[in-house]
C-alpha positions as CSV (number, residue, x, y, z in Angstrom):
1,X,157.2,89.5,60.7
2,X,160.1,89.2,63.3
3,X,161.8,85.6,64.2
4,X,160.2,86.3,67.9
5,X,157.0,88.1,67.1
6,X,154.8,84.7,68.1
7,X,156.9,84.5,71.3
8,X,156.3,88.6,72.1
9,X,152.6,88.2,71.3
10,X,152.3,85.5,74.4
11,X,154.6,87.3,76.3
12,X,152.4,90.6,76.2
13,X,149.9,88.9,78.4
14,X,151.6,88.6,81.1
15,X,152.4,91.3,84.0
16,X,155.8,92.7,83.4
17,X,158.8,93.6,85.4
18,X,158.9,89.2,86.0
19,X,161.2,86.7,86.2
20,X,161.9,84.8,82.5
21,X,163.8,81.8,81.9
22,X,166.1,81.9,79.1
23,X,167.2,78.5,77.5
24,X,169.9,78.2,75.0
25,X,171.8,75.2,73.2
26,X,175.7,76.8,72.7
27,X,178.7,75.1,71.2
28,X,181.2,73.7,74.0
29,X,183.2,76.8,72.8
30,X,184.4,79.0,75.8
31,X,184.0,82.1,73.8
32,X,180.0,81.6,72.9
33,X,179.4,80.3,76.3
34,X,181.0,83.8,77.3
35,X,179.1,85.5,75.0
36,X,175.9,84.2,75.7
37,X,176.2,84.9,79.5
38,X,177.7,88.5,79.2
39,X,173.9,89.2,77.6
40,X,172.5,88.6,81.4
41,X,173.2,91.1,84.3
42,X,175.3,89.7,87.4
43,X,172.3,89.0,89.2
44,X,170.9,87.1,87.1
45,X,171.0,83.0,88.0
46,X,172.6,81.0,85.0
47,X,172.8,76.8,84.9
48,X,175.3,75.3,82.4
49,X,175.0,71.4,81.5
50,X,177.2,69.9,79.1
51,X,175.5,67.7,76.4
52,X,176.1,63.9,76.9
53,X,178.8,64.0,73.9
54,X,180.2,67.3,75.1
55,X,180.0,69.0,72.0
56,X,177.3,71.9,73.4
57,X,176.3,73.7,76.5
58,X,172.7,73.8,77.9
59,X,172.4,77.8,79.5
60,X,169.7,78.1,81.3
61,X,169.1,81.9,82.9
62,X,166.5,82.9,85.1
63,X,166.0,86.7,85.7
64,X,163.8,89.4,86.4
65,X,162.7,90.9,83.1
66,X,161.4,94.6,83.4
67,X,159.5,94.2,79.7
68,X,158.7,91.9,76.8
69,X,161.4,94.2,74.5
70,X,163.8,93.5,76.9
71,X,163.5,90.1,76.3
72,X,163.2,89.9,72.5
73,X,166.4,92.1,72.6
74,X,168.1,89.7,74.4
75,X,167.3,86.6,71.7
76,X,167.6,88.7,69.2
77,X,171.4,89.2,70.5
78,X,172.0,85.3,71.2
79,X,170.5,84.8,67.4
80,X,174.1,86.6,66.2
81,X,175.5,84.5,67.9
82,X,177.4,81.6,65.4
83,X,176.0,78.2,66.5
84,X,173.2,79.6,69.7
85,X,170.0,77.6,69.4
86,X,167.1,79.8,71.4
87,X,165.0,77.7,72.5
């Protein structure tokens, strides 16, 4: 069983191409925050909030997702990532 196979399973039910909001927890490292957002096309809409300490990055991305693989591909790119927290 996959890391993301209970996420999939819900996301199945719904209609697909849709718009999907993506929320991740990064280190306040330049380089993960630019990796995290080179995942997303430039369309895409992406919020960044620093944590209260400033040690991590809330990413928030909202865009339109043409399948649930597309999705699960994209997690399962931030999950390489040293330090990304999918949420």
């Amino acid at each position: 069983m996959g890391t993301f196979d209970k996420l999939q399973e819900q996301l199945l039910l719904q209609e697909w191409p849709n718009i999907y909001l993506f929320k991740f927890i990064v280190p306040n490292d330049n380089e993960k925050i630019a990796m995290v957002n080179s995942l997303f096309d430039e369309n895409c809409e992406i919020t960044m909030y620093p944590s209260s300490k400033g040690n991590y990055m809330s990413i928030t991305v909202k865009e339109v997702m043409l399948s649930v693989n597309d999705i699960i591909e994209i997690y399962n790119k931030a999950a390489q990532i040293k330090g990304v927290i999918t949420l």
